[in-house]
C-alpha positions as CSV (number, residue, x, y, z in Angstrom):
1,X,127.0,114.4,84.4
2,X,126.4,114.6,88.0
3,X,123.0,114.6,90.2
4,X,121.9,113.9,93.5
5,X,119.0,111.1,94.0
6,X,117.5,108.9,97.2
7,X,118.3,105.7,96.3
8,X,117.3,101.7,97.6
9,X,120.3,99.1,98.4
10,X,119.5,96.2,96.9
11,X,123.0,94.2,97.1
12,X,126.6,95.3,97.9
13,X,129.8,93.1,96.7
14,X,133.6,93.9,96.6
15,X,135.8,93.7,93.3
16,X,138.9,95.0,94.5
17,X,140.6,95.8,97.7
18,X,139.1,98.4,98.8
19,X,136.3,99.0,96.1
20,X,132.5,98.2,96.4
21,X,129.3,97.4,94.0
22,X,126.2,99.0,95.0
23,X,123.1,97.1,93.2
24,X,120.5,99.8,94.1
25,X,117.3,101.7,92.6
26,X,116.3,104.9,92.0
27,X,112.8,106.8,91.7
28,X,113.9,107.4,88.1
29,X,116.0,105.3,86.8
30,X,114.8,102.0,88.4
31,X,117.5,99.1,89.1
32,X,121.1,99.6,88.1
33,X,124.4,98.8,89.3
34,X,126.9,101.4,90.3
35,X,130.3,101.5,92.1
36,X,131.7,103.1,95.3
37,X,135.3,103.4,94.4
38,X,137.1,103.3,98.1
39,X,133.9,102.5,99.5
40,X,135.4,99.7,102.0
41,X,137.5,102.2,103.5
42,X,135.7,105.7,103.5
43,X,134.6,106.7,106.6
44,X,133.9,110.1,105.8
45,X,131.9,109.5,102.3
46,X,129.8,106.5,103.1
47,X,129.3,106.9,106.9
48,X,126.8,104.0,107.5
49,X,125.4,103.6,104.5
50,X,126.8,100.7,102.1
51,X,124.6,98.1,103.5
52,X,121.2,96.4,102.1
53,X,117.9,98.0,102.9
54,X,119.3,101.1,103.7
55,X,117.5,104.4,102.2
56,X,120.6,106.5,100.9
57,X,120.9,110.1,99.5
58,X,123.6,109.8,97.1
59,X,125.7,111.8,94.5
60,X,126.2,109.9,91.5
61,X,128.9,110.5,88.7
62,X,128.5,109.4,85.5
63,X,132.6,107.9,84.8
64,X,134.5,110.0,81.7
65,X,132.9,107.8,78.9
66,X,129.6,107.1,80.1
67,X,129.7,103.2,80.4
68,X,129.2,103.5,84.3
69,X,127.6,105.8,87.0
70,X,129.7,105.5,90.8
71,X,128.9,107.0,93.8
72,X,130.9,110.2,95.1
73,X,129.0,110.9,99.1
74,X,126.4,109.5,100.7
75,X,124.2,110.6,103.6
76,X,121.8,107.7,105.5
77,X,118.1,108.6,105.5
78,X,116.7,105.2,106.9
79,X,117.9,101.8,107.4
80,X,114.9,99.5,108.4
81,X,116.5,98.3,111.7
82,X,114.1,95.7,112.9
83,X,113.9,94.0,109.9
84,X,117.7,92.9,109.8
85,X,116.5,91.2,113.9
86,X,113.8,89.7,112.3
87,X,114.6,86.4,110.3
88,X,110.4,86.2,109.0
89,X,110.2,89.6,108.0
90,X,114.0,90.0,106.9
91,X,112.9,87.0,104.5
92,X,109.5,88.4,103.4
93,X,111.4,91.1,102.7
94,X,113.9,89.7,100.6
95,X,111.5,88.0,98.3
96,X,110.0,91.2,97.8
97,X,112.9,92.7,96.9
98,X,114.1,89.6,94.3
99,X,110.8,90.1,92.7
100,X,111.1,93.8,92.6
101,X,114.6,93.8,90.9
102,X,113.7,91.5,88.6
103,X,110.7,93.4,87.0
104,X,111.9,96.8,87.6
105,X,115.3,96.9,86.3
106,X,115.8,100.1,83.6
107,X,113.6,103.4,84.3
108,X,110.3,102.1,82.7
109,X,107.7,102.5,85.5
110,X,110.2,103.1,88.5
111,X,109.2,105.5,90.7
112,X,105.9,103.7,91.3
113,X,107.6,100.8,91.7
114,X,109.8,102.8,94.0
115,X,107.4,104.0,95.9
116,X,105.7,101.0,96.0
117,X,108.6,98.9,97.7
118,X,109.8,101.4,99.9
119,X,106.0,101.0,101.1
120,X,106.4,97.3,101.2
121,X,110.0,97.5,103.3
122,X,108.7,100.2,105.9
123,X,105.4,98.0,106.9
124,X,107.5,95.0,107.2
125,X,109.9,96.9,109.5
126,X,107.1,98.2,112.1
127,X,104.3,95.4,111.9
128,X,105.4,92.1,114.0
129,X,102.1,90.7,112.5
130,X,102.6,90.9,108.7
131,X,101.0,88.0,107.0
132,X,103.3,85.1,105.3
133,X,101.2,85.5,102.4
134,X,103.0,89.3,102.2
135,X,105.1,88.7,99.5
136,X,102.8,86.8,97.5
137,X,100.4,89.9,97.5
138,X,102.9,92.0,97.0
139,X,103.8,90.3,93.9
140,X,100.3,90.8,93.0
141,X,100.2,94.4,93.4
142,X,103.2,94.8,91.0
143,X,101.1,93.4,88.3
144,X,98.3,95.1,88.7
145,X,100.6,98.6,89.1
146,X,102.4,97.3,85.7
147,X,99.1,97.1,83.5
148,X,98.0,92.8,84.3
149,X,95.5,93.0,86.7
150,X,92.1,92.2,85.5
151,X,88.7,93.7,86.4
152,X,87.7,92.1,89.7
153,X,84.3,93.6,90.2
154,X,82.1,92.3,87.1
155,X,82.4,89.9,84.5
156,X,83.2,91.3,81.2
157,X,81.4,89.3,79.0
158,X,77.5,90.2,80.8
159,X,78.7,93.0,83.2
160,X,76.8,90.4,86.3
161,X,79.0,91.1,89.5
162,X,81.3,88.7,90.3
163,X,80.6,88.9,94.1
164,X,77.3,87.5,93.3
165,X,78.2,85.0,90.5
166,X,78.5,81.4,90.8
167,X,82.0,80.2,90.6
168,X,84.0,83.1,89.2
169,X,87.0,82.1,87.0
170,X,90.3,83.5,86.4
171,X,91.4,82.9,82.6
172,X,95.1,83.5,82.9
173,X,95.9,83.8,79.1
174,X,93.3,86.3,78.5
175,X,93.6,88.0,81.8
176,X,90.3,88.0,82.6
177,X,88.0,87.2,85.5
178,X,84.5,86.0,84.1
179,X,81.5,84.4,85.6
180,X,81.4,80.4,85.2
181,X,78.7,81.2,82.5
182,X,80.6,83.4,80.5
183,X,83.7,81.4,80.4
184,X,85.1,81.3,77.0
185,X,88.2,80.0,75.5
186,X,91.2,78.0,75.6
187,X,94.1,78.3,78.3
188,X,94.5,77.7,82.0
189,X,91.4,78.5,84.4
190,X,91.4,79.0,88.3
191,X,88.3,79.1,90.4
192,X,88.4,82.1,92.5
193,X,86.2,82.4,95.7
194,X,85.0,85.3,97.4
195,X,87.4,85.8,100.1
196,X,90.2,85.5,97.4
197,X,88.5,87.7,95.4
198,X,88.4,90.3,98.0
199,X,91.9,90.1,98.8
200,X,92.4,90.7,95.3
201,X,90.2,94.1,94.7
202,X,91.5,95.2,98.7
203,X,95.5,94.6,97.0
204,X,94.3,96.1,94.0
205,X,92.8,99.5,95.8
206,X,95.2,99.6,98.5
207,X,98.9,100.3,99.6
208,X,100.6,97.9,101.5
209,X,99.6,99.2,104.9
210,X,96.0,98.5,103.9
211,X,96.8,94.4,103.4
212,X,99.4,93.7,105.0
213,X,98.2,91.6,108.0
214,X,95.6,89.6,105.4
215,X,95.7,86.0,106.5
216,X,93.2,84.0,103.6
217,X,92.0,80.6,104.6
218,X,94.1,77.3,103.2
219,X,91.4,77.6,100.1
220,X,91.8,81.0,99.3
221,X,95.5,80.6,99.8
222,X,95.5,78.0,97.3
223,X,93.7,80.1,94.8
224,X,95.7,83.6,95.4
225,X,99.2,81.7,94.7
226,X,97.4,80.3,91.7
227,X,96.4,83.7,90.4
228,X,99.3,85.7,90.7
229,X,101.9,83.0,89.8
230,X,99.4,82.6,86.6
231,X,99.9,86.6,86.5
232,X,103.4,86.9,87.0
233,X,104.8,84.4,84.8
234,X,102.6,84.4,82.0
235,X,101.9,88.1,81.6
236,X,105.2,89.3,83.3
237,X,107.5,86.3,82.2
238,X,109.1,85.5,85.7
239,X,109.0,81.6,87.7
240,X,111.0,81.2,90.8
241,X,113.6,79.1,89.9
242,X,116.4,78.4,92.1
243,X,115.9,80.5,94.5
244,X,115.4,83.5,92.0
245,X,113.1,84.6,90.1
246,X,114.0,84.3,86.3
247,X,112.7,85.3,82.6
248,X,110.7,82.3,81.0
C-alpha cells in the first residue's frame, strides 16, 4: 500500500549508517513512527526536509509484511524558521508538541488535533509576543477538543450564570463547573475567578490566534494551571514527569 499525505516532524534519530527515524503525524492517522531508509544521505529524495517542525509532503510505503510504513520522497511545504532563532517560543513550542504526541498517538481524533497544532506551531512562529502561559492553554484546548471541557457559562445544577455567581468552582472528578451554592460531592475543588473563567470560554471558542497573547494575572494564573492540570491528568491520564509528560 502506498499514499501520499502532509505530514508533522515530531523527532528524527539515526539507527544505522545512513538510515533515519521520522517520529511524525498525519491528518489521519495521528502519531506514528516511520523510517527513511538512506535518508542521511539522499539529497535528491529528502531535499530539506528531515528536520523537526518541518511541514512535509510525503510518500509513504507500507514495508512487504505490513509491520512498518517508511518514507519513499519528500517535498518541504513549511518549516517554521523563526521559531528554531527563538529559544522562548522554540520551547513553548516543544511543550506543545510533548503534550500533543502524547494524547494523539493512533488515528482516533487526529486531524483536529492536526489541525489544531499546526495552528498552535504557525502563531508561535509569527507572534514575538505569545504569552508563557501558551502552552498551558494549549493544553487546555486539547481537552476541551477531546470531549473534557466542562460548561463554562452556567452552573449545571440551577442553570444561574457563572459570570454572575459567587465563587464558581471547578469539581475536577465530575468535570463540572458549578456555583459555590450548588457544589456537590466528593473530589478536588478549585475556585475559578472571572478573568480565569474567561480565558477559559475565549480557549474554548477560539483557535490559537484568538488567545495566544493572553497574559492572566498571578491569581488567575494560579487557578488556570490548576484547572487544566486537574483536566489533563485526571480525565486525560497525563502528569509531567521528568521532563515528559507520561500515562498515570
Amino acid at each position: 500500500m502506498e499514499f501520499t499525505e502532509r505530514a508533522l516532524i515530531l523527532k528524527v534519530g539515526r539507527f544505522r549508517e545512513i538510515d533515519i527515524w521520522v517520529r511524525l503525524a498525519t491528518p489521519s492517522r495521528g502519531v506514528f513512527t516511520a523510517f527513511a531508509f538512506g535518508g542521511s544521505k539522499s539529497r535528491r529524495r529528502f531535499l530539506g526536509c528531515l528536520d523537526p517542525l518541518n511541514h512535509v509532503l510525503f510518500h509513504f510505503k507500507k514495508s512487504p509484511r505490513g509491520e512498518y510504513l517508511y518514507l519513499m520522497e519528500g517535498s518541504l511545504i513549511l518549516s517554521h524558521p523563526h521559531l528554531r532563532t527563538d529559544q522562548r517560543m522554540l520551547g513553548r513550542a516543544a511543550n506543545c508538541l510533548k503534550f500533543y504526541e502524547s494524547v494523539y498517538e493512533g488515528p482516533g481524533g487526529s486531524r483536529e488535533g492536526f489541525e489544531l497544532v499546526s495552528a498552535a506551531l504557525s502563531v508561535l512562529d509569527t507572534e514575538a509576543d505569545s504569552s508563557p502561559m501558551f502552552p498551558v492553554l494549549f493544553r487546555a484546548k486539547v481537552a476541551f477538543v477531546q470531549g473534557y471541557g466542562p460548561a463554562l457559562s452556567t452552573c449545571p445544577r440551577c442553570g444561574k450564570d457563572l459570570r454572575n455567581a459567587a465563587a464558581p468552582v471547578f469539581l475536577v472528578e465530575q468535570g463540572q463547573v458549578a456555583c459555590a451554592e450548588h457544589v456537590q460531592g466528593p473530589g478536588r475543588r478549585i475556585p475559578l475567578g472571572r478573568e480565569a473563567l474567561d480565558i477559559l470560554r475565549a480557549v474554548k471558542a477560539g483557535l490559537p490566534e484568538d488567545w495566544y497573547a493572553l497574559v492572566p494575572s498571578p491569581v488567575a494564573r494560579r487557578q488556570l494551571y490548576d484547572v487544566v492540570d486537574g483536566m489533563v491528568r485526571y480525565h486525560l491520564g497525563l502528569a509531567w514527569e521528568d521532563g515528559r509528560f507520561q500515562r498515570i
